[in-house]
C-alpha positions as CSV (number, residue, x, y, z in Angstrom):
1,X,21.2,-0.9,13.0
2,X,21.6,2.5,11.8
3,X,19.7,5.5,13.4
4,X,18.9,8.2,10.5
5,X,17.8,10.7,12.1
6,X,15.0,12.6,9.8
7,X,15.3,16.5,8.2
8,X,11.8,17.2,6.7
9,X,11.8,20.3,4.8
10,X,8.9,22.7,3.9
11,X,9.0,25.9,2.6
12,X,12.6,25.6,3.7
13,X,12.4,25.0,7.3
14,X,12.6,21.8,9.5
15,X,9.4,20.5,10.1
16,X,7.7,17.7,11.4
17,X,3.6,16.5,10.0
18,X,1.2,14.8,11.8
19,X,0.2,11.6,10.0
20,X,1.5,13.3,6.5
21,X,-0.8,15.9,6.8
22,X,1.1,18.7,5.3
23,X,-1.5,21.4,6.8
24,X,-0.2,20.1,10.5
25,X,3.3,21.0,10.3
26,X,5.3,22.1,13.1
27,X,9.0,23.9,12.5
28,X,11.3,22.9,15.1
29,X,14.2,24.5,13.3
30,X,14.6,26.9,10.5
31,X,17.5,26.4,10.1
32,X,18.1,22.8,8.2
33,X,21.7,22.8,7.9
34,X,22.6,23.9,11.8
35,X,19.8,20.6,12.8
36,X,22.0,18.6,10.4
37,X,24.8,19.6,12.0
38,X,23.7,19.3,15.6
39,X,23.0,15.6,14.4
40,X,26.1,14.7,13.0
41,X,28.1,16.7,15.7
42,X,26.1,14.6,18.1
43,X,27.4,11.2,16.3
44,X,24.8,10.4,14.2
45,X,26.4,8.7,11.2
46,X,23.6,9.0,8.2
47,X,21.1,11.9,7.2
48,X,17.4,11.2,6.1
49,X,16.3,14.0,4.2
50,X,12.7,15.0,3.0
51,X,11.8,17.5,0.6
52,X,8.1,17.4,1.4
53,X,6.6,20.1,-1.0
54,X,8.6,18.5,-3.7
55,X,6.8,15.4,-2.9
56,X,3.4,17.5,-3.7
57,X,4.9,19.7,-6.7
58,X,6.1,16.6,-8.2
59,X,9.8,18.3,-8.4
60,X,12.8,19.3,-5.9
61,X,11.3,22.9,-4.1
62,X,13.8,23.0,-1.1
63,X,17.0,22.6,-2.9
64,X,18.8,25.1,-1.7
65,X,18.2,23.8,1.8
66,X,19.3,20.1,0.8
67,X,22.5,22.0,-0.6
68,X,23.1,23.6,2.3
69,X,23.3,20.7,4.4
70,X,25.2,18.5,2.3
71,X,27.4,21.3,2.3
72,X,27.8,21.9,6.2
73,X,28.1,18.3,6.9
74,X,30.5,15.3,6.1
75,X,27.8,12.0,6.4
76,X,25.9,10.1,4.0
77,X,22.6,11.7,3.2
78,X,19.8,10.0,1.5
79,X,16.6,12.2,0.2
80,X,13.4,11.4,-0.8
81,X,10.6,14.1,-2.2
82,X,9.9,14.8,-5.9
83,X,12.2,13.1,-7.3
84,X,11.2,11.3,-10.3
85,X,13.3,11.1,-13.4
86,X,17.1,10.5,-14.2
87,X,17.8,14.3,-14.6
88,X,17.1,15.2,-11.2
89,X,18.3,11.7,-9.9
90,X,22.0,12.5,-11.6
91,X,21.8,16.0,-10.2
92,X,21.7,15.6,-6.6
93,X,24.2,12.3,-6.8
94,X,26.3,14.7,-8.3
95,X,26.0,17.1,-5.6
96,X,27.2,14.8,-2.9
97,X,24.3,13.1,-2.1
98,X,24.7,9.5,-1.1
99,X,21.6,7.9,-1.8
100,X,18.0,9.0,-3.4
101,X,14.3,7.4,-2.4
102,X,11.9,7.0,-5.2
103,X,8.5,6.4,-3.9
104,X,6.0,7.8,-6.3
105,X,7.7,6.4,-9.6
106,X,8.0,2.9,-7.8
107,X,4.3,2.8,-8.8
108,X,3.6,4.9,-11.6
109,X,7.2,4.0,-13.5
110,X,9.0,1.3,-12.0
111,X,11.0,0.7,-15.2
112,X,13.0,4.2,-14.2
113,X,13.8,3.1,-11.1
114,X,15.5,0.1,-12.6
115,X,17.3,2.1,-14.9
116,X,18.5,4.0,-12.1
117,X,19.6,1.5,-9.9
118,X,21.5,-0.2,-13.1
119,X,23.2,3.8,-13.6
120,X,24.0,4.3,-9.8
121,X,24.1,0.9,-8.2
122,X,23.8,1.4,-4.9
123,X,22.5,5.0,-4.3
124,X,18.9,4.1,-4.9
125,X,16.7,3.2,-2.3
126,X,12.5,2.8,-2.8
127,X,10.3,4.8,-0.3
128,X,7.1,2.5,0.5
129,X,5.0,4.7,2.1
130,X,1.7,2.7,3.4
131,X,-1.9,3.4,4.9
132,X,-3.2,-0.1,6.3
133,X,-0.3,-1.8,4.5
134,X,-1.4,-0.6,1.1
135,X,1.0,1.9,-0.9
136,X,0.1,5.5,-1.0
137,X,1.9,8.1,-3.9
138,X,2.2,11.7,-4.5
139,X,3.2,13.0,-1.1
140,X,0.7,9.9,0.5
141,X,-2.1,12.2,-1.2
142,X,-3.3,9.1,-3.4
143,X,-3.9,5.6,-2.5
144,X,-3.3,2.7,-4.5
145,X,-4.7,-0.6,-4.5
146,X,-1.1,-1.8,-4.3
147,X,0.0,-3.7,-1.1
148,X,3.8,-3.1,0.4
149,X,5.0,-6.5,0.1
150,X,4.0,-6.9,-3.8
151,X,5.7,-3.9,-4.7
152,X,8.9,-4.5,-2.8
153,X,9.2,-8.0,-4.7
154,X,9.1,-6.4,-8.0
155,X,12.6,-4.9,-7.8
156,X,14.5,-7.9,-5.4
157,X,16.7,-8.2,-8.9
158,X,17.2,-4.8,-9.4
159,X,20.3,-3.9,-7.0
160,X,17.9,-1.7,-4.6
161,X,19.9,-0.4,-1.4
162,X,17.4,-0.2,0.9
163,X,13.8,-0.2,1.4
164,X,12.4,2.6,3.4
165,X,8.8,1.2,5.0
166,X,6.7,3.8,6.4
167,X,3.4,3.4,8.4
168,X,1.5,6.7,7.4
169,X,-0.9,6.4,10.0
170,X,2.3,6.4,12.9
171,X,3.9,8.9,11.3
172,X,4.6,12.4,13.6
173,X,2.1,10.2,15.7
174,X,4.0,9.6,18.6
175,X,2.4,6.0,19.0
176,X,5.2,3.5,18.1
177,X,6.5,1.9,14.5
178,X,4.4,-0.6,13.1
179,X,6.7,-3.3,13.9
180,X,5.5,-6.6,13.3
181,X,4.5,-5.2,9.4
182,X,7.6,-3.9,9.0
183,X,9.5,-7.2,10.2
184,X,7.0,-9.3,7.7
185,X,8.4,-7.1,5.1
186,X,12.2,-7.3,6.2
187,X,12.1,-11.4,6.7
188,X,10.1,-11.5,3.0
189,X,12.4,-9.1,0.6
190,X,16.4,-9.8,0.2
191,X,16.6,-5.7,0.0
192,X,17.5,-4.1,3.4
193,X,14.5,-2.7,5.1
194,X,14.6,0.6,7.5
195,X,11.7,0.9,9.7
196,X,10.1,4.7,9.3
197,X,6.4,5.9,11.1
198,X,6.0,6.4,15.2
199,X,9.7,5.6,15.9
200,X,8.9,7.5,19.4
201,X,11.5,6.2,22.0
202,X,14.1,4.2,23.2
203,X,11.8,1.0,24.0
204,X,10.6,1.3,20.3
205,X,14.3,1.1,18.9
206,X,14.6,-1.9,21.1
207,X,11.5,-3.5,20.0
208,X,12.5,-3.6,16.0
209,X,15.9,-4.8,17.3
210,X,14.4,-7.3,19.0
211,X,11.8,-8.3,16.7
212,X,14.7,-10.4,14.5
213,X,14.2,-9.5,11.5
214,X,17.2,-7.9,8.9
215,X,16.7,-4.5,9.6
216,X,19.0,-2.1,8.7
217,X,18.3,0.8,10.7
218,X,15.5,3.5,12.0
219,X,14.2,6.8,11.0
220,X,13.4,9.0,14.4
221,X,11.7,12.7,13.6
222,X,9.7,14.4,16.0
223,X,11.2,12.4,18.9
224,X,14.8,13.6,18.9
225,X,13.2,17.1,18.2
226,X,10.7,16.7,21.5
227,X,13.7,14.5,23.3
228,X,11.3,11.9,23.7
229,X,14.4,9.7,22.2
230,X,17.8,10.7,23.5
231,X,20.4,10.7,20.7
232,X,23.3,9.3,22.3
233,X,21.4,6.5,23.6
234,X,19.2,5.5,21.1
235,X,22.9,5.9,18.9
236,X,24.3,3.2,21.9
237,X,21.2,0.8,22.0
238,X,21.4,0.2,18.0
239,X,25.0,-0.1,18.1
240,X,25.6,-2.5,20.7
């Protein structure tokens, strides 16, 4: 399993929300390429990037700051936040980014995404971001009536890279990932599934490991920021 450890952005610093509430943000660095750095320095091997008011505005707003860090660093970085036609898909895989996460045009347009994942196979991953396992859009401002599982099986033929699953309700929490729902959805899609929400320390990492299911990796925020999580441990445990 792969630990990405997770860069949200707003207004240009590194933040962290409570529960995706973008009104209880906390900046733990603002500086988001010297956090990148310190991550990659410290041997982590991937980059989850979020470009939270782009999420919001519909568009990319901290570009500069996802530049910068795909600049300073050397790793795979995928980024997910407003980004939601081909223009600004070809854009930032042009720029070096390794992989983008749709979330809000899996529901709204999900004929793009396959015409992005036939245009870039394998840089195009599918953000399902859920309250009570049903999907939520627009920066998780809008619920749907669309549950996490259905949606995933709509694109099994359409050469997505990964799946990143999200429990809303764990996220910036500090109360664990929803493991067993993100297991179901791992053992019922052939895409890869990385857990995301509550990821809060060591025993949690060991619990999705544990759990059996075909996961292929973990997104840790506020932890590694707190040191809740230590970095070259929880870099050990998923490795070996």
């Amino acid at each position: 399993m792969i630990l990405y450890p997770a860069i949200d952005l707003k207004d240009g610093n590194c933040v962290r929300l409570y529960k995706g509430e973008m009104d209880q943000a906390t900046v733990f660095n603002d500086n988001p390429a010297a956090q990148a750095k310190a991550f990659v320095d410290a041997g982590c091997e991937w980059l989850h990037l979020v470009d939270l008011n782009g999420a919001f505005a519909g568009e990319p707003v901290n570009g500069s700051a996802v530049e910068a860090i795909l600049n300073e660093t050397n790793v795979p970085a995928q980024l997910g936040g407003g980004i939601r036609d081909m223009a600004t898909i070809e854009r930032w895989l042009s720029k070096g980014l390794q992989r983008v996460i749709l979330g809000t045009v899996a529901v709204e347009n999900p004929d793009l995404v396959r015409e992005a994942a036939r245009a870039f196979p394998g840089h195009v991953a599918i953000g399902l971001d859920a309250r009570d396992g049903v999907v939520a859009t627009r920066g998780w401002a809008e619920e749907t009536d669309i549950e996490v599982t259905e949606l995933a099986k709509q694109f099994e033929d359409a050469g997505i890279s990964a799946l990143i699953y999200t429990d809303i309700n764990r996220d910036g929490a500090m109360q664990g990932p929803n493991v067993k729902a993100t297991a179901a959805l791992a053992n019922a899609v052939s895409i890869p599934v990385i857990a995301s929400g509550g990821v809060s320390s060591l025993s949690d990492l060991a619990e999705l490991k544990a759990s059996g299911a075909p996961l292929d990796g973990a997104i840790s925020g506020r932890a590694l920021y707190d040191g809740a999580i230590d970095l070259k441990e929880a870099l050990d445990l998923l490795k070996n």
